[in-house]
C-alpha positions in Angstrom: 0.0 0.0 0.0 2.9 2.2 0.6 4.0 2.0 -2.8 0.7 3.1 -3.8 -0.4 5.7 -1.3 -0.5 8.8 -4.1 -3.5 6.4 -5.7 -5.4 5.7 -2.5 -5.4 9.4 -1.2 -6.1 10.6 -5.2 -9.4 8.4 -4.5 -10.2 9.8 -1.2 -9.4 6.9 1.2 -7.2 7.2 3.6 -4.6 4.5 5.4 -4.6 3.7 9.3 -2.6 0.5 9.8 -2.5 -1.3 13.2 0.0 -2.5 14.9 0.6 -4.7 18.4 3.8 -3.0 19.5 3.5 0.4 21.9 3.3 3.6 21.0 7.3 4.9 21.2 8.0 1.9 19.3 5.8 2.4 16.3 6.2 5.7 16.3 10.3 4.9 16.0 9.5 2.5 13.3 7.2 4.6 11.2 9.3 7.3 11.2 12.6 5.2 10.6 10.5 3.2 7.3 9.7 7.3 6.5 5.9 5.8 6.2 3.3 8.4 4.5 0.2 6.7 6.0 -1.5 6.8 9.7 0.1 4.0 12.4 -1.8 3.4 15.1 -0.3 1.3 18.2 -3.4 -1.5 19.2 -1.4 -2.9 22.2 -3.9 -5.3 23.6 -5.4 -6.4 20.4 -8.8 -4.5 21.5 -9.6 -2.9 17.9 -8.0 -5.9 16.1 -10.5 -8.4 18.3 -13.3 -6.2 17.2 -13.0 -6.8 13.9 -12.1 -10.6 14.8 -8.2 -10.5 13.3 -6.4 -13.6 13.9 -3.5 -14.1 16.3 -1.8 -17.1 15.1 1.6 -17.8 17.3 2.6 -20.6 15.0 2.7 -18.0 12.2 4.5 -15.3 13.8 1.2 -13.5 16.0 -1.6 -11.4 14.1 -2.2 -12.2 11.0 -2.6 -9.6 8.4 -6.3 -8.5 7.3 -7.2 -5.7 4.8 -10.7 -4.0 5.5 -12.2 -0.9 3.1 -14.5 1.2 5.3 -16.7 3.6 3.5 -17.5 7.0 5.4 -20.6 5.5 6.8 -18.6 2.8 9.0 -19.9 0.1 6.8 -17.3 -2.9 6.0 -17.3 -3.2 2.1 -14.3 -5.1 1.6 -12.3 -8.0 4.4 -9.4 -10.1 3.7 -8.5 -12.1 6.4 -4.7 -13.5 5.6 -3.9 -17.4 5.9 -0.3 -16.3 6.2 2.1 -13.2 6.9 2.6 -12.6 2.8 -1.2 -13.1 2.1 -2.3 -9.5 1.6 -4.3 -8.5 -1.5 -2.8 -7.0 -4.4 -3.3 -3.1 -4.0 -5.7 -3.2 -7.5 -8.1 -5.3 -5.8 -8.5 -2.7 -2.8 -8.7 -0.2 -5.5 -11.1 -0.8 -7.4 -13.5 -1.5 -4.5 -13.0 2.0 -3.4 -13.7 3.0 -7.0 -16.7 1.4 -7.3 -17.4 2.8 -3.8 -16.9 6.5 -5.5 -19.1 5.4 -8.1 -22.1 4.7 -5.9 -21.6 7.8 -4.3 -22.0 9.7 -7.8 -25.2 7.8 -9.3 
């Protein structure tokens, strides 16, 4: 998504990855990777549980998931990873925010 974050804002969404580690921590690491989208620290798991994200210890801890939120708070895209490199290709999130802008002009 990083590599693609000019195409995601151009479309009006906007970033907010979460992360188990505390708040100095991600904040170092965000700033060391120079990161151009929002980081937020979820130290005990509590947003990640809400939205029922996988903790997998056998694979590392949380497993990756990928969820478009439209500006009403409704889910309209989930990807729950079965591994660490199983994230969706950036076009796939894409186009469902384009088709999300769509509905919002007919």
């Amino acid at each position: 998504m990083r590599q693609d974050y000019d195409e995601f804002t151009r479309r009006g969404a906007e970033i907010i990855a979460l992360g188990p580690d505390g708040p100095r921590a991600y904040q170092r690491f965000w700033e060391l990777e120079n990161m151009p989208f929002i980081g937020m620290p979820d130290i005990r798991s509590k947003i990640a549980d809400s939205y029922y994200q996988e903790v997998n210890l056998l694979k590392l801890g949380r497993m990756p998931a990928v969820f478009v939120i439209d500006k009403n708070g409704i889910i309209r895209y989930k990807h729950y990873a079965s591994s660490m490199s199983d994230i969706p290709q950036n076009e796939e999130v894409l186009r469902v925010i384009d088709q999300i802008n769509e509905e919002r002009y007919e």
